[in-house]
N, C-alpha and C positions, 0 to 999 in steps of 0.2 A: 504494500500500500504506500509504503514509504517513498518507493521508488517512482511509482505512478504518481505521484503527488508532483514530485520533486520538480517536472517540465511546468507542468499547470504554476506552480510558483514561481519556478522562474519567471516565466511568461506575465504573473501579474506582475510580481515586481520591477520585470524591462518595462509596461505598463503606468506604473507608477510615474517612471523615469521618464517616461516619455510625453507623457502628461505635464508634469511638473517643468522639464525643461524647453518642451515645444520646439526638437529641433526641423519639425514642418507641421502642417495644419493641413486639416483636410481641402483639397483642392489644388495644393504643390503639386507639381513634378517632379517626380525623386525616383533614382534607382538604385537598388537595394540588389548585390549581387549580381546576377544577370536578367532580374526584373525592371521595367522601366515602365511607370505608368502613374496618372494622376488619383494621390489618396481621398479616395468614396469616404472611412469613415478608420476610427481611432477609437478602440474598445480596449480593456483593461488586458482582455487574451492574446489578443490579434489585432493586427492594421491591414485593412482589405482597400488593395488597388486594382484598378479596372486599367489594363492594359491599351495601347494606340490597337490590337486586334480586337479589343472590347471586351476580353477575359478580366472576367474578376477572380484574381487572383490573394489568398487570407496567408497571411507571412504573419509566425508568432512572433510576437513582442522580444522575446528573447535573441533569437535569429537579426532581428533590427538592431538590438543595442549593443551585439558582440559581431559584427558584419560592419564595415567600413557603409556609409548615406552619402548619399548625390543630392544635395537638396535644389534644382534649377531653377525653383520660385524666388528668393531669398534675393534678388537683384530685378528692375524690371526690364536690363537688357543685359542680352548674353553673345558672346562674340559665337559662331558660328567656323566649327575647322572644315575647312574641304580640301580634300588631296586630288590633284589633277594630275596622274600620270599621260605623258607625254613621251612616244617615241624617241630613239636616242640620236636614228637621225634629222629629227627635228628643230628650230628653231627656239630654246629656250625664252631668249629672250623675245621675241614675238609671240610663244605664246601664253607669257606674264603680261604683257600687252594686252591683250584680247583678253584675258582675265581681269582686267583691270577697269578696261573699257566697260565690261558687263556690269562691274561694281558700282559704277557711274554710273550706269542708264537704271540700275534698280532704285528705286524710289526709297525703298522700305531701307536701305544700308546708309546708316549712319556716320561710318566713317569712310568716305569712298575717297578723301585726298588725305588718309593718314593708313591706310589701309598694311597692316604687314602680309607681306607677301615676297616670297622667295621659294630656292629650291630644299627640299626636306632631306633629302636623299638620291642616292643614285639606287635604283632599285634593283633587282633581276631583268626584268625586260622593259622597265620605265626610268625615266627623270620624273621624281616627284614634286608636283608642285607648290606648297602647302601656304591658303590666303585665310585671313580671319575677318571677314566683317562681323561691324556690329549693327544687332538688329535689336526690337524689343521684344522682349519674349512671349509677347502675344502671337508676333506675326513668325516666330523659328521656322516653322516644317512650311509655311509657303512657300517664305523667299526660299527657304533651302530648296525646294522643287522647282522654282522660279529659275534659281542662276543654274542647278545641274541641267537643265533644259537648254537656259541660254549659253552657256559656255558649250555643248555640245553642239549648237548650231554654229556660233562663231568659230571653232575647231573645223569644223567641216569644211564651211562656207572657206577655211582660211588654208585646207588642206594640213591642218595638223593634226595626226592620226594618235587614238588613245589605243594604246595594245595589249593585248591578252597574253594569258602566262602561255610562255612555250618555251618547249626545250631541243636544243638540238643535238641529234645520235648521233657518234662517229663509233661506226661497227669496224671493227679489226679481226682482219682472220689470218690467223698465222698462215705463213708458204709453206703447202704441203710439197714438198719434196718426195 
């Protein structure tokens, strides 16, 4: 009995804790683990969050206050990471350009002449791009659909190809003699 108890307490007492310190309020965006979704409600056992797939998903209290929180409410704007892998024979610096431009024409991006933006990495079959605009966190997942739309047209339109993982074989067969 003892042992069965022992989760259920836990759990009120993370509860407690969660309560008392508020590190999000129902209606945040917080991701817990590999959960990301905005918190429905905050009970002494459980905090149940309804997933961007509309899953309501019940995460014990406990699991929340021994698990590293995201909380993305807690500011009302949030900068925005997007990696744009670009061929290697391609034009870096023109297609930081064109990513730049796009930054510009969105409305919703706030910092579009302070904008950072450079290369992240040399990848396996990419130069990665890596830009940060800031947006208000009302508007995240549009403008985010907004520029990967508009960056893929301007790529195209500009002949700078984004490319897929591949590898290439060199078969060796020893000389049979």
């Amino acid at each position: 009995v003892g042992l069965a108890l022992q989760n259920n307490l836990s759990n009120l007492a993370s509860g407690l804790l969660i309560l008392i310190f508020r590190p999000f309020h129902a209606g945040d965006w917080v991701s817990i683990n590999d959960i990301a979704g905005t918190v429905s409600r905050i009970t002494l056992m459980n905090t149940v969050i309804v997933t961007k797939q509309n899953s309501t998903v019940f995460i014990p209290n406990s699991i929340i206050t021994s698990n590293r929180l995201t909380n993305s409410s807690y500011t009302a704007e949030q900068y925005i990471q997007f990696i744009f892998g670009i061929a290697y024979e391609n034009d870096h610096h023109e297609a930081i350009r064109l990513i730049k431009e796009v930054m510009k024409e969105e409305p919703s991006v706030l910092n579009p002449d302070h904008l950072e933006i450079g290369i992240k990495e040399f990848g396996d079959n990419s130069v990665n791009i890596v830009a940060y605009p800031l947006v208000h966190m009302s508007e995240y997942w549009p403008v985010y659909y907004r520029i990967m739309s508009a960056v893929k047209d301007k790529f195209d339109a500009h002949g700078i190809s984004i490319p897929y993982p591949q590898r290439d074989i060199h078969m060796h067969y020893p000389n049979k003699e």
